[in-house]
Predicted model as a PDB file, atoms N, CA, C, CB and O in Angstrom, pLDDT in the B-factor column:
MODEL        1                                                                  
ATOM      1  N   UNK A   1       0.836  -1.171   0.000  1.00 65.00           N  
ATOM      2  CA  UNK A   1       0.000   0.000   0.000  1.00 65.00           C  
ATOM      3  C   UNK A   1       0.887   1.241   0.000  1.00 65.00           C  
ATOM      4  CB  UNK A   1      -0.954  -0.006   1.210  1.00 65.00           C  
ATOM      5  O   UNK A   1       1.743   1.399   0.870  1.00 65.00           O  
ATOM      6  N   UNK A   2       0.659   2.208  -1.074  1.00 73.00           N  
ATOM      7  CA  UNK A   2       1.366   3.260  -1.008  1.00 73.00           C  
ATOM      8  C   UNK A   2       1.067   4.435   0.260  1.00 73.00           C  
ATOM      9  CB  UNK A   2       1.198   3.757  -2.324  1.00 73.00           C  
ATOM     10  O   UNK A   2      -0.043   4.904   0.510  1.00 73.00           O  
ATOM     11  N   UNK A   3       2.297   4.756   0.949  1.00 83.00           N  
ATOM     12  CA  UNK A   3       1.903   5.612   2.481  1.00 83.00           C  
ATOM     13  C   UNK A   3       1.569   6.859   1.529  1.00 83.00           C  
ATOM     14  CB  UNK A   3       3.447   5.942   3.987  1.00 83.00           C  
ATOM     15  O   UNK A   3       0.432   7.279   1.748  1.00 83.00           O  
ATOM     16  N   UNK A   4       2.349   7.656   0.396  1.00 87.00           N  
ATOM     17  CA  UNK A   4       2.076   8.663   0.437  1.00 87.00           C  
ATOM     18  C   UNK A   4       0.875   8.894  -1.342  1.00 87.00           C  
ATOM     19  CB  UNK A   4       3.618   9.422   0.754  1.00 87.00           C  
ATOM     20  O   UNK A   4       0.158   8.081  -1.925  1.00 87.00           O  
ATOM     21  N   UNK A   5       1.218  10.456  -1.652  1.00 87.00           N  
ATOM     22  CA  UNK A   5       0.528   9.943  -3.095  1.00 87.00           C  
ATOM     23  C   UNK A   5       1.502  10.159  -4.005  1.00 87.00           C  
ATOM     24  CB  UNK A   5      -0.843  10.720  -3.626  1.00 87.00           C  
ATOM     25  O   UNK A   5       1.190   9.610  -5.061  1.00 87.00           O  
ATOM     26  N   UNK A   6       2.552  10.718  -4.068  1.00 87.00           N  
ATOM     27  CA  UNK A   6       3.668  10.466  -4.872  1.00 87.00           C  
ATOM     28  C   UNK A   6       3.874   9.253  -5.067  1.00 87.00           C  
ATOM     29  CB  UNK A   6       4.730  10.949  -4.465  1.00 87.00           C  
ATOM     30  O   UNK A   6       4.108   8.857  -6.209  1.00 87.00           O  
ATOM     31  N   UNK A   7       3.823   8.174  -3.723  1.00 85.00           N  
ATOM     32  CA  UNK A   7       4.226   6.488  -4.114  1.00 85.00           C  
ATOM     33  C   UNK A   7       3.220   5.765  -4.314  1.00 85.00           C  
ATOM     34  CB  UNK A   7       4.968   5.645  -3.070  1.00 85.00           C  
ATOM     35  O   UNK A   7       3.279   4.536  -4.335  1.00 85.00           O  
ATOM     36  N   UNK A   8       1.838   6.651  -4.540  1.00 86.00           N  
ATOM     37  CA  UNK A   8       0.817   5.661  -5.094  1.00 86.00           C  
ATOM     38  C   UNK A   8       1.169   6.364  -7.120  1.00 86.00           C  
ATOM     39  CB  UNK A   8      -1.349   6.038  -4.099  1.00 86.00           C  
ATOM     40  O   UNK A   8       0.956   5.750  -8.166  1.00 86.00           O  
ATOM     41  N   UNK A   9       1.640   7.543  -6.961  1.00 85.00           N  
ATOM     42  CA  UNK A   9       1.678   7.870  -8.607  1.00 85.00           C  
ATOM     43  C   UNK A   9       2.686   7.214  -9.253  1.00 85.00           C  
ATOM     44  CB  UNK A   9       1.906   9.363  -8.987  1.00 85.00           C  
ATOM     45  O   UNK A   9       2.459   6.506 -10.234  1.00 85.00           O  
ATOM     46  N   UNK A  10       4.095   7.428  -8.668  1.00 87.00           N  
ATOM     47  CA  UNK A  10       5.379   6.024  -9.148  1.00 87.00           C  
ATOM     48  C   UNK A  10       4.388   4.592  -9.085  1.00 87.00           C  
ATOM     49  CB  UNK A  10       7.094   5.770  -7.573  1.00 87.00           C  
ATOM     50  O   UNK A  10       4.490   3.869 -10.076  1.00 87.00           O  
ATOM     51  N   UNK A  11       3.857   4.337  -8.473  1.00 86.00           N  
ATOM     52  CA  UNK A  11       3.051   2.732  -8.699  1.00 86.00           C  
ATOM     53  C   UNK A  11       2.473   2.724  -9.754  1.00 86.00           C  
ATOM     54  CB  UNK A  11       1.921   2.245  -7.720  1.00 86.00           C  
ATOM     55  O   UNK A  11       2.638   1.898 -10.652  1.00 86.00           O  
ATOM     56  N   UNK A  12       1.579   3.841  -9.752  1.00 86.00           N  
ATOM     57  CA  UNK A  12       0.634   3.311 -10.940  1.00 86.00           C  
ATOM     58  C   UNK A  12       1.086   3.681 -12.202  1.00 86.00           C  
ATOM     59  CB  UNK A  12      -0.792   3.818 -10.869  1.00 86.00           C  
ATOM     60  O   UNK A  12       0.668   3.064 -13.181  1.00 86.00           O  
ATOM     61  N   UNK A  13       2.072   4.821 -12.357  1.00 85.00           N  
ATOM     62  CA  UNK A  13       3.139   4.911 -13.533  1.00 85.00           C  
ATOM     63  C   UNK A  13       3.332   3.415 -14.264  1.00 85.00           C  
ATOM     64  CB  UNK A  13       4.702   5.448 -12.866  1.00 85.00           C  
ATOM     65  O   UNK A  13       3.052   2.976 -15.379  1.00 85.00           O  
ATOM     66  N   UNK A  14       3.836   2.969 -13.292  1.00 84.00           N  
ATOM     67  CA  UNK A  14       4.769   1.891 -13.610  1.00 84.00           C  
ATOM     68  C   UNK A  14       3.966   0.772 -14.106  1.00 84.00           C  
ATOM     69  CB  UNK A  14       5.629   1.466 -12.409  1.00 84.00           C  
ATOM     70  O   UNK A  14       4.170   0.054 -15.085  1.00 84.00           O  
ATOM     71  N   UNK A  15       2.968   0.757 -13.209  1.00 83.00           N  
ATOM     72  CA  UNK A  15       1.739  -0.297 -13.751  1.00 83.00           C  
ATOM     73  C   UNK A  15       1.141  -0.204 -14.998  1.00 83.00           C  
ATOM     74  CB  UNK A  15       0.570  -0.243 -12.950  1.00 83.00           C  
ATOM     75  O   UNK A  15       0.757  -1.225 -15.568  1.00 83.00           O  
ATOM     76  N   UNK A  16       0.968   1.296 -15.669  1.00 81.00           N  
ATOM     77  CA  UNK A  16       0.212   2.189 -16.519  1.00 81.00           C  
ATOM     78  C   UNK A  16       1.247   1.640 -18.061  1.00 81.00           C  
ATOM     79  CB  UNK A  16       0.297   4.185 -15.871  1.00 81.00           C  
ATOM     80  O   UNK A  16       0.778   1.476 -19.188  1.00 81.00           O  
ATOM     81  N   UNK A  17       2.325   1.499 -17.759  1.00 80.00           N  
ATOM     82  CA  UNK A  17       3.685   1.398 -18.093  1.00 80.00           C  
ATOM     83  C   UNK A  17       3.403  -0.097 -19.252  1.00 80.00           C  
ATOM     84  CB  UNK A  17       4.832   1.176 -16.454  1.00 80.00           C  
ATOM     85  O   UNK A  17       3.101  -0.258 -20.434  1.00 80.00           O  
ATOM     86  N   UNK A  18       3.659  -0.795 -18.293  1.00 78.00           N  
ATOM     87  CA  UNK A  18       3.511  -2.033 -18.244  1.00 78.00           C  
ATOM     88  C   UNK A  18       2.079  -2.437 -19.067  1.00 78.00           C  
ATOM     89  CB  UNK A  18       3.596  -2.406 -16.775  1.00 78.00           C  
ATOM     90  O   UNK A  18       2.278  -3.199 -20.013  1.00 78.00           O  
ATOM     91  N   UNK A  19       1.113  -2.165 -18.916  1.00 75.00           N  
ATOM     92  CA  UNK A  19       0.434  -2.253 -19.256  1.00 75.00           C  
ATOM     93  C   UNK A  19      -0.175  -2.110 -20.899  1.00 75.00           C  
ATOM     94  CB  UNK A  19       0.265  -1.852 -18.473  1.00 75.00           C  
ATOM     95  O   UNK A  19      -0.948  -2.771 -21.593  1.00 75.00           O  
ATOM     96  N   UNK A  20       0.761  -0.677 -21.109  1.00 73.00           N  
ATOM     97  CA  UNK A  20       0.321  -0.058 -22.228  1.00 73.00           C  
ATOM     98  C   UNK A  20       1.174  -1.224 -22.775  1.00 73.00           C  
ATOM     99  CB  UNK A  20       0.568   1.620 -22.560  1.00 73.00           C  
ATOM    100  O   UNK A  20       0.505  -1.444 -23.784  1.00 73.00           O  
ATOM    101  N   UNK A  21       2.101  -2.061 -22.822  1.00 72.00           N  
ATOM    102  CA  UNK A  21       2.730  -2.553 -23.447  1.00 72.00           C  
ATOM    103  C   UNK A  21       2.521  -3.836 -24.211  1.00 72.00           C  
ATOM    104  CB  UNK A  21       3.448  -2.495 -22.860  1.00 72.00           C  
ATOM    105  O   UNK A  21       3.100  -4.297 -25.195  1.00 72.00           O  
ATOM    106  N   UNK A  22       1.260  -4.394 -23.275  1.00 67.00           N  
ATOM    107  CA  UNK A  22       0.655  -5.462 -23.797  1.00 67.00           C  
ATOM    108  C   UNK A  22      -0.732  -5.374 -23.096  1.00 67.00           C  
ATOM    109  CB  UNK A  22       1.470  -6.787 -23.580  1.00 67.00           C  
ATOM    110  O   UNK A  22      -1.173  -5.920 -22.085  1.00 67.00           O  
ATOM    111  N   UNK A  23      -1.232  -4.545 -23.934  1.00 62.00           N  
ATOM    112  CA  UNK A  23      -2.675  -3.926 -23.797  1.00 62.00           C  
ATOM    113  C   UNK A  23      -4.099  -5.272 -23.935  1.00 62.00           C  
ATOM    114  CB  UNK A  23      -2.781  -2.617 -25.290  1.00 62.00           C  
ATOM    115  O   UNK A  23      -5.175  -5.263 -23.338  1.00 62.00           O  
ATOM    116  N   UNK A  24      -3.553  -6.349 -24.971  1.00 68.00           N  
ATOM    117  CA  UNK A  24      -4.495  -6.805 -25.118  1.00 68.00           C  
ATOM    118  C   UNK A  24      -4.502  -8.526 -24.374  1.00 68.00           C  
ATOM    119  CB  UNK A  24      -4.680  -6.542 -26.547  1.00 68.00           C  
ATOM    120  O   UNK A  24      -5.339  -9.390 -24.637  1.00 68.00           O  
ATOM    121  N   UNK A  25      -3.670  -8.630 -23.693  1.00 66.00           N  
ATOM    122  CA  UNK A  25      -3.066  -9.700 -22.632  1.00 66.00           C  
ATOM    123  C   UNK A  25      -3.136  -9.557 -21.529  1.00 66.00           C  
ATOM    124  CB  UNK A  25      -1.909  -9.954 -22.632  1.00 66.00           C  
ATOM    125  O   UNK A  25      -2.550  -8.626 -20.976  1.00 66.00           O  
ATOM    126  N   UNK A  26      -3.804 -10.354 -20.935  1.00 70.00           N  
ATOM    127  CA  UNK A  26      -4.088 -10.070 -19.341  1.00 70.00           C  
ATOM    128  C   UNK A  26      -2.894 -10.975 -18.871  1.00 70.00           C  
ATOM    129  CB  UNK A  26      -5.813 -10.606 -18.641  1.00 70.00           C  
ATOM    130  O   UNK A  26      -2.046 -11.701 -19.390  1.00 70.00           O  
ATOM    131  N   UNK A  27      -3.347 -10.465 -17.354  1.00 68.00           N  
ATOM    132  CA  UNK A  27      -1.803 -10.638 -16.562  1.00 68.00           C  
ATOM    133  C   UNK A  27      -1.563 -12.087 -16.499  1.00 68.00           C  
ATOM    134  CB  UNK A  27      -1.718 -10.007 -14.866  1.00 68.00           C  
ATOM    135  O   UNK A  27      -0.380 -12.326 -16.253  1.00 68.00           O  
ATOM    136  N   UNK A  28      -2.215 -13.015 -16.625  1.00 72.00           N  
ATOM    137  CA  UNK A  28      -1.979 -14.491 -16.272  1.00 72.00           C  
ATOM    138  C   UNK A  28      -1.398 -15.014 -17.937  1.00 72.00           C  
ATOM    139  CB  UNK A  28      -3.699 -15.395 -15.601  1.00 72.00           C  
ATOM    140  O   UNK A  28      -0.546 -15.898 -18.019  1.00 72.00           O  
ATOM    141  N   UNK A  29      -1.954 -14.373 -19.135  1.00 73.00           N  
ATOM    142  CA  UNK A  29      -1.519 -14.670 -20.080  1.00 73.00           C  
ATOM    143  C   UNK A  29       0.223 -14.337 -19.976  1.00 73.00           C  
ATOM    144  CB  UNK A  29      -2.379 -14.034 -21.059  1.00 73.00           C  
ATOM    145  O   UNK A  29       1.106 -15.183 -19.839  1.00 73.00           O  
ATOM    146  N   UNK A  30       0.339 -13.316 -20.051  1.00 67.00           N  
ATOM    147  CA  UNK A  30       1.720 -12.457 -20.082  1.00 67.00           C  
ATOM    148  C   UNK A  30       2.175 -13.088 -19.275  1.00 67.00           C  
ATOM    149  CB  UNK A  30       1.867 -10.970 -19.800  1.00 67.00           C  
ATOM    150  O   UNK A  30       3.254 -12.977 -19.856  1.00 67.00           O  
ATOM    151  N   UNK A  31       2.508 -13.912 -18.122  1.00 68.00           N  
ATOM    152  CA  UNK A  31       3.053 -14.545 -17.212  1.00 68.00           C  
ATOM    153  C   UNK A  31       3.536 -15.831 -17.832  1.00 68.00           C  
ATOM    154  CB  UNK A  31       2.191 -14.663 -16.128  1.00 68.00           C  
ATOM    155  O   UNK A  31       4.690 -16.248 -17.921  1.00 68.00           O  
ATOM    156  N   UNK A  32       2.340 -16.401 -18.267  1.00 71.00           N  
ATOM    157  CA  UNK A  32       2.623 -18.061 -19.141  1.00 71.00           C  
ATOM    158  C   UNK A  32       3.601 -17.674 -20.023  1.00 71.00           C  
ATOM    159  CB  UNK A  32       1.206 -18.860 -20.171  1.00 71.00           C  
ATOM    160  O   UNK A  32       4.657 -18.306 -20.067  1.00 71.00           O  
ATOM    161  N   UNK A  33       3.344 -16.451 -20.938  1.00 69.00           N  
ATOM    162  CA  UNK A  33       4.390 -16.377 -22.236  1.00 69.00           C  
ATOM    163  C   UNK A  33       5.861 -15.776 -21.685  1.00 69.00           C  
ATOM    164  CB  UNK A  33       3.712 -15.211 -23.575  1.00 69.00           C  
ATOM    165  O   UNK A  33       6.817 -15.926 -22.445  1.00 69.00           O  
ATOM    166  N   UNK A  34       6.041 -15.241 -20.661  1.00 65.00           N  
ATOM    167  CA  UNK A  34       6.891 -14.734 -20.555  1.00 65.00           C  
ATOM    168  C   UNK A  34       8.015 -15.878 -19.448  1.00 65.00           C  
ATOM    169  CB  UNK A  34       6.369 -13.349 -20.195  1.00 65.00           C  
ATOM    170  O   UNK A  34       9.200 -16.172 -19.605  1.00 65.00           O  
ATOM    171  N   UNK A  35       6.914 -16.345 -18.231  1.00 61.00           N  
ATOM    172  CA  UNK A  35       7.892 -17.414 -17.640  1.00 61.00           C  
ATOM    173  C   UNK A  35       8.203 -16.200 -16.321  1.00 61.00           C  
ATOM    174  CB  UNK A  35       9.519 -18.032 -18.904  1.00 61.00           C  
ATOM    175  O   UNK A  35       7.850 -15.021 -16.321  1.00 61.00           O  
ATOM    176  N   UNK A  36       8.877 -16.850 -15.384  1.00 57.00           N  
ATOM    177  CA  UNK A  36       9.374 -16.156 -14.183  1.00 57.00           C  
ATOM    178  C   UNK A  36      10.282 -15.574 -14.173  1.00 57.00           C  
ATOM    179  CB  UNK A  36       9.570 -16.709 -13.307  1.00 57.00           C  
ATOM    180  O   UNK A  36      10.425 -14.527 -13.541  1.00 57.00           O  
ATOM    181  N   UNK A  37      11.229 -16.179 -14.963  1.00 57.00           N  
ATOM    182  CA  UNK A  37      12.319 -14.799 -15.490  1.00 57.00           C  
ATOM    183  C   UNK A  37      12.069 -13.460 -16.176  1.00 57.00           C  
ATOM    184  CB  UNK A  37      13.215 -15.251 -16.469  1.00 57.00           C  
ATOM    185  O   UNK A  37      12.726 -12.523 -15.722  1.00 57.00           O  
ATOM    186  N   UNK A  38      11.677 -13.336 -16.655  1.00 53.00           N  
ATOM    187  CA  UNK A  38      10.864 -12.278 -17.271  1.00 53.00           C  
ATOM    188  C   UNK A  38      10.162 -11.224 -15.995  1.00 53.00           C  
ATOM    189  CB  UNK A  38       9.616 -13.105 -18.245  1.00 53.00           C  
ATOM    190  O   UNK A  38      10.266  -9.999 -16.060  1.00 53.00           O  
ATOM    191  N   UNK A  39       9.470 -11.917 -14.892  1.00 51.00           N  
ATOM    192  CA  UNK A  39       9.250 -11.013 -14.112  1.00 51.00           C  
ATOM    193  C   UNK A  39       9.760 -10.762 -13.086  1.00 51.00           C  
ATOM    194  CB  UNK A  39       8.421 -10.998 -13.923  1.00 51.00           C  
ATOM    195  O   UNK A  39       9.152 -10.072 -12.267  1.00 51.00           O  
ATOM    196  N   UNK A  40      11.178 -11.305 -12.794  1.00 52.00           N  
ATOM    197  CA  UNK A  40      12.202 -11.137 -12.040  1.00 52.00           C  
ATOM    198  C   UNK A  40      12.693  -9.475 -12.458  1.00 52.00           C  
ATOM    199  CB  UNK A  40      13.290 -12.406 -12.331  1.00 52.00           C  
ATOM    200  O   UNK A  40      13.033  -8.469 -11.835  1.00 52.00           O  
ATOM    201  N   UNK A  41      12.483  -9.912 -14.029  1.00 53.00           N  
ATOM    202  CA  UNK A  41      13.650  -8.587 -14.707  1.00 53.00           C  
ATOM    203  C   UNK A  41      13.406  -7.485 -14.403  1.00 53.00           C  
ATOM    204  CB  UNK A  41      13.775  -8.320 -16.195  1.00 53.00           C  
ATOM    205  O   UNK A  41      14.108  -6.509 -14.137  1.00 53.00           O  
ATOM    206  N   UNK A  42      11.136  -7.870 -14.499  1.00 63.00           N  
ATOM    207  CA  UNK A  42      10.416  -6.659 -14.879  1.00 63.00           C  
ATOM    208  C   UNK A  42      11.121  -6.054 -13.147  1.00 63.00           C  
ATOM    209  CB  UNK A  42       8.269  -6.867 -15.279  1.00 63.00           C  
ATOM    210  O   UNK A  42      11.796  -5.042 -12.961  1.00 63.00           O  
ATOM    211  N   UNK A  43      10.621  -7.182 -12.003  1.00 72.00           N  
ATOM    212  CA  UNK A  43      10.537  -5.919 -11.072  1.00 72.00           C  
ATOM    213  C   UNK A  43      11.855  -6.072 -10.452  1.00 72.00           C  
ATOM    214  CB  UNK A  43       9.237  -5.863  -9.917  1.00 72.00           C  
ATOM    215  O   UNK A  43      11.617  -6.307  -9.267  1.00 72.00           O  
ATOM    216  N   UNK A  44      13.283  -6.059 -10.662  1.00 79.00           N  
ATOM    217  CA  UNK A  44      14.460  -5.635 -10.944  1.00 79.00           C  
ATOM    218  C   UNK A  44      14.564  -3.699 -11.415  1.00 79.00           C  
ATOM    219  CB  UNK A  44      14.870  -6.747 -12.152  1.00 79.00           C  
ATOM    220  O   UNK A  44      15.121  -2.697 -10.967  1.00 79.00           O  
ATOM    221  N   UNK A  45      13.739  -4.020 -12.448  1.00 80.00           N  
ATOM    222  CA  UNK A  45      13.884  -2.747 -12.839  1.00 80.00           C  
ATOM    223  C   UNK A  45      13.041  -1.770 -12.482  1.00 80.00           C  
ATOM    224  CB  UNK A  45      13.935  -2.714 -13.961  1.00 80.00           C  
ATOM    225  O   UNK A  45      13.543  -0.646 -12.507  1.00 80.00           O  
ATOM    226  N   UNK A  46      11.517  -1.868 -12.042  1.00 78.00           N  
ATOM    227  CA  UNK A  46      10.809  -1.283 -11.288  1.00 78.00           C  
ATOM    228  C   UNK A  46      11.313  -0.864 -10.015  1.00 78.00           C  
ATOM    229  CB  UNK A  46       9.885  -1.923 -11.204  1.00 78.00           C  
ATOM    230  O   UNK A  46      11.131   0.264  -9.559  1.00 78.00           O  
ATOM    231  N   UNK A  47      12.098  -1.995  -9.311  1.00 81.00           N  
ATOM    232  CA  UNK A  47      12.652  -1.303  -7.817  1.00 81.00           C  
ATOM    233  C   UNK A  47      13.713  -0.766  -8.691  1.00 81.00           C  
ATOM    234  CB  UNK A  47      13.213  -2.407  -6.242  1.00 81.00           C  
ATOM    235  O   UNK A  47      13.547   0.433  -8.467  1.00 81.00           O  
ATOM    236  N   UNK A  48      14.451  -0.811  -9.326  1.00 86.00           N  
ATOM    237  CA  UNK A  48      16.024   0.273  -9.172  1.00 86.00           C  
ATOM    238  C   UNK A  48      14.869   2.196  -9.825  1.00 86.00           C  
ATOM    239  CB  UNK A  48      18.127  -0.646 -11.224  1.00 86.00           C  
ATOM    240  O   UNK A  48      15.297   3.233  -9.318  1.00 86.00           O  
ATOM    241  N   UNK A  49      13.804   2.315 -10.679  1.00 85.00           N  
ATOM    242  CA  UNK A  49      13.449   3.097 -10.751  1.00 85.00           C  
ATOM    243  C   UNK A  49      12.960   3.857  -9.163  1.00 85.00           C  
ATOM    244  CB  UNK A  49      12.756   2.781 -11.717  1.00 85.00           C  
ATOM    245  O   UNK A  49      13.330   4.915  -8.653  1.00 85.00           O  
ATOM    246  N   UNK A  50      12.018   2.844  -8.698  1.00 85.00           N  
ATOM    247  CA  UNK A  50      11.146   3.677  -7.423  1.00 85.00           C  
ATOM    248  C   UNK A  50      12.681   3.999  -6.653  1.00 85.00           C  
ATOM    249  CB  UNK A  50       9.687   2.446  -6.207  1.00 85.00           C  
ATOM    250  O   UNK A  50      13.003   5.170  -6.454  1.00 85.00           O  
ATOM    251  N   UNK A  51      13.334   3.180  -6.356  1.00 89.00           N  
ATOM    252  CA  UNK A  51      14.474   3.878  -5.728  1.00 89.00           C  
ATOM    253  C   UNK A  51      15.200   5.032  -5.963  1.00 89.00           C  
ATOM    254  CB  UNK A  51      15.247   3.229  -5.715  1.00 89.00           C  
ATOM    255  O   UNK A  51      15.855   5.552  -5.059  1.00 89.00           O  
ATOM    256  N   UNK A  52      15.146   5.558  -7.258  1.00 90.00           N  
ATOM    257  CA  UNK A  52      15.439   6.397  -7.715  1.00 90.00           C  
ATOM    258  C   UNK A  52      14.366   7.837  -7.599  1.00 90.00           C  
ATOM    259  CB  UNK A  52      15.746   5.829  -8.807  1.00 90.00           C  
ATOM    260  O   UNK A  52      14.765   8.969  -7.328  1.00 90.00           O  
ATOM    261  N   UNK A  53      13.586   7.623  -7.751  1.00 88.00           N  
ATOM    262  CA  UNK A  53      12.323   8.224  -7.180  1.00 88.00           C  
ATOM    263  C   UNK A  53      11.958   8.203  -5.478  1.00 88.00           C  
ATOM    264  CB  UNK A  53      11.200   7.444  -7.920  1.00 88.00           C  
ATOM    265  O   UNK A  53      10.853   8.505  -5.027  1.00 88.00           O  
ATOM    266  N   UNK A  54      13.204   7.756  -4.610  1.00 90.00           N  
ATOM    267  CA  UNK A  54      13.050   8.392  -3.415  1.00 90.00           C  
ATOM    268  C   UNK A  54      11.881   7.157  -2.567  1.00 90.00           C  
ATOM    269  CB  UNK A  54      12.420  10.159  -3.738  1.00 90.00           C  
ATOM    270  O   UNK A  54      11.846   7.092  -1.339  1.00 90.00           O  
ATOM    271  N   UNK A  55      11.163   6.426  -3.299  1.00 88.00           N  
ATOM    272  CA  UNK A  55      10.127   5.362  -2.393  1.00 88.00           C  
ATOM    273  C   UNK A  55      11.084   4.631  -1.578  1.00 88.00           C  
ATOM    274  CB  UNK A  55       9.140   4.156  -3.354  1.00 88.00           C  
ATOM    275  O   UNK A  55      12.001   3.989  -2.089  1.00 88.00           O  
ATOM    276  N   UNK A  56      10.825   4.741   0.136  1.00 88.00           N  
ATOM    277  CA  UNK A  56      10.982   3.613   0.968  1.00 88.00           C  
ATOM    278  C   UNK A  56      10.946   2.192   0.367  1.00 88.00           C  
ATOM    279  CB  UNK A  56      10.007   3.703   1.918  1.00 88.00           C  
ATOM    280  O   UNK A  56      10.418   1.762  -0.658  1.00 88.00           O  
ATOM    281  N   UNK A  57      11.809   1.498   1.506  1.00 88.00           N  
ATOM    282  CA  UNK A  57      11.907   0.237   0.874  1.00 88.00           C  
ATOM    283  C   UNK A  57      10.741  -0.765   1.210  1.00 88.00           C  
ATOM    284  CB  UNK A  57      13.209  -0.348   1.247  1.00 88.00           C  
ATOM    285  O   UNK A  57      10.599  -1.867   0.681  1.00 88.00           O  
ATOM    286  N   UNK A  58       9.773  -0.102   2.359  1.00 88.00           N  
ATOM    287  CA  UNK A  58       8.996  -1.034   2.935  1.00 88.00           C  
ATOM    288  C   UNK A  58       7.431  -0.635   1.612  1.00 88.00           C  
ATOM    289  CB  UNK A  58       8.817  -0.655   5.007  1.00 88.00           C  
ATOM    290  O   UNK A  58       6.400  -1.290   1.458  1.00 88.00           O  
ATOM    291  N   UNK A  59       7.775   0.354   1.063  1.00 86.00           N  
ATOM    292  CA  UNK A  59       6.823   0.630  -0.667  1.00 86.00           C  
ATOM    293  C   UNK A  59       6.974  -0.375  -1.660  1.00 86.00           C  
ATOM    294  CB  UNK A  59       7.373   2.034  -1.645  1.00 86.00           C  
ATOM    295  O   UNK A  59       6.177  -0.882  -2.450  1.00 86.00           O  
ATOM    296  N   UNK A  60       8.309  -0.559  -1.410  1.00 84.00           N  
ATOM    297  CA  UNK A  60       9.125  -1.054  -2.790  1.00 84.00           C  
ATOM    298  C   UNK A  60       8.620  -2.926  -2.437  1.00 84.00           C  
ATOM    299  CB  UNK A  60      11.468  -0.561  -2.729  1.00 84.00           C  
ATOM    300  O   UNK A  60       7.962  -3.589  -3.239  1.00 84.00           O  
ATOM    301  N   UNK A  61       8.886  -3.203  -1.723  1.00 84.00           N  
ATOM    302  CA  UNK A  61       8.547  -4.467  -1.037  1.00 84.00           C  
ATOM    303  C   UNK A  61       6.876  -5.036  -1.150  1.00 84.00           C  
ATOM    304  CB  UNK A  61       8.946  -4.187   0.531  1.00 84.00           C  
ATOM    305  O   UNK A  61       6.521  -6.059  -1.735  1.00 84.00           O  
ATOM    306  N   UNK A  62       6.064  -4.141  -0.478  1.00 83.00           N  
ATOM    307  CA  UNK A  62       4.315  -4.287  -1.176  1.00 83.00           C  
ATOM    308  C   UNK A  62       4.368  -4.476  -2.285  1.00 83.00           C  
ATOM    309  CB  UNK A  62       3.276  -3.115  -1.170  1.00 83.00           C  
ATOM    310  O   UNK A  62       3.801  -5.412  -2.849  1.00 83.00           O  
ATOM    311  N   UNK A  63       5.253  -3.388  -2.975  1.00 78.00           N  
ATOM    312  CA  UNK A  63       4.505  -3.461  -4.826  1.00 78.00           C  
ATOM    313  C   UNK A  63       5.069  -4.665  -5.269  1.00 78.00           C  
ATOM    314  CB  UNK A  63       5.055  -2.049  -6.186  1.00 78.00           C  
ATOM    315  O   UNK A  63       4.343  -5.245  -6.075  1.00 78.00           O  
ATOM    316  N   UNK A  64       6.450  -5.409  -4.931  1.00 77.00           N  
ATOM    317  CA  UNK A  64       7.144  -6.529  -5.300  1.00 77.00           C  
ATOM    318  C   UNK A  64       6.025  -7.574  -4.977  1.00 77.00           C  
ATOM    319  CB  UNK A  64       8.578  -6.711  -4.530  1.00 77.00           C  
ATOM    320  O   UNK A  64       5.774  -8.558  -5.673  1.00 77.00           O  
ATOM    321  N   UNK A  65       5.346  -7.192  -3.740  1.00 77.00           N  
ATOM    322  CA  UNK A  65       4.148  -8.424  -3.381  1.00 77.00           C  
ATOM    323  C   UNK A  65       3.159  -8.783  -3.976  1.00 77.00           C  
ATOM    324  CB  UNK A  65       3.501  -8.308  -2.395  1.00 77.00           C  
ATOM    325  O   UNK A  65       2.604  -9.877  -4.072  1.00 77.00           O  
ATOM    326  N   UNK A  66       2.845  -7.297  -4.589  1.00 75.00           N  
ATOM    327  CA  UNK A  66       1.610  -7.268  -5.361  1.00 75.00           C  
ATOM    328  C   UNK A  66       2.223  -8.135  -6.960  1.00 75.00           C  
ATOM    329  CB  UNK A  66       0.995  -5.356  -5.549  1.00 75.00           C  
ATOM    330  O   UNK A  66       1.695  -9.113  -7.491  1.00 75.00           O  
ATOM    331  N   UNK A  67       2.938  -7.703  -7.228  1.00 69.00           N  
ATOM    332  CA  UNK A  67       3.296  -8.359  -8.449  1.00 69.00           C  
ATOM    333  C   UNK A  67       3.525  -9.845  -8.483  1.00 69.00           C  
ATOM    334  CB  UNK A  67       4.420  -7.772  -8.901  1.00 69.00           C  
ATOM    335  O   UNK A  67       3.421 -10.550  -9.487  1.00 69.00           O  
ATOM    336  N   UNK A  68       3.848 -10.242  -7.268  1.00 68.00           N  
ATOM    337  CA  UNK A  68       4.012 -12.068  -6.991  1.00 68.00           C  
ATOM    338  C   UNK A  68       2.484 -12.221  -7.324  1.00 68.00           C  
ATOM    339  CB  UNK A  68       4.553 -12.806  -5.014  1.00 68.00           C  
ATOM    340  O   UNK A  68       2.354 -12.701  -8.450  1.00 68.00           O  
ATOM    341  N   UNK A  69       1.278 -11.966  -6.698  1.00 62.00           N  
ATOM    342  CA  UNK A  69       0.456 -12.424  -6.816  1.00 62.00           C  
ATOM    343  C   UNK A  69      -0.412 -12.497  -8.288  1.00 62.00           C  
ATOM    344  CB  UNK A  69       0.072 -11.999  -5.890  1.00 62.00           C  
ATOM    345  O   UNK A  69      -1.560 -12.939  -8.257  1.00 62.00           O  
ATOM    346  N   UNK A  70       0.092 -12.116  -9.369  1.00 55.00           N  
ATOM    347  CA  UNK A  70      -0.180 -12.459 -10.469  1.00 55.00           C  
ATOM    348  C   UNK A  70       0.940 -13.185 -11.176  1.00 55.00           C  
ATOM    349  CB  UNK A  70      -0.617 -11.431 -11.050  1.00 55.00           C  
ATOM    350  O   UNK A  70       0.782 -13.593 -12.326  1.00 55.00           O  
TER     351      UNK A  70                                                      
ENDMDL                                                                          
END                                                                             
């Protein structure tokens, strides 16, 4: 859960992000085709951004959670 709204706007950036990218694939599809490596990478690179953007690590950690669960 984002504490502030700057780290709910880096979230949903990133989600918004992601999204636009494979617009017509839902998340369980994109998972099968891509495999677990693939979303290692994705949120590899999502935390080195929010970090860069100043989000706590206990932010960075939820959104990593949220993303396990798909």
């Amino acid at each position: 859960m984002a504490k502030t709204q700057q780290d709910r706007v880096v979230w949903m950036e990133a989600l918004q992000a992601v999204k636009g990218k494979f617009p017509s694939m839902s998340s369980s599809e994109f998972i099968a085709q891509m495999g677990n490596t693939a979303v290692a990478v994705s949120t590899d690179k999502k935390r080195q951004r929010l970090l860069e953007e100043g989000v706590t690590e206990a932010v960075i950690q939820d959104s990593e959670q949220i993303i396990s669960c798909f």
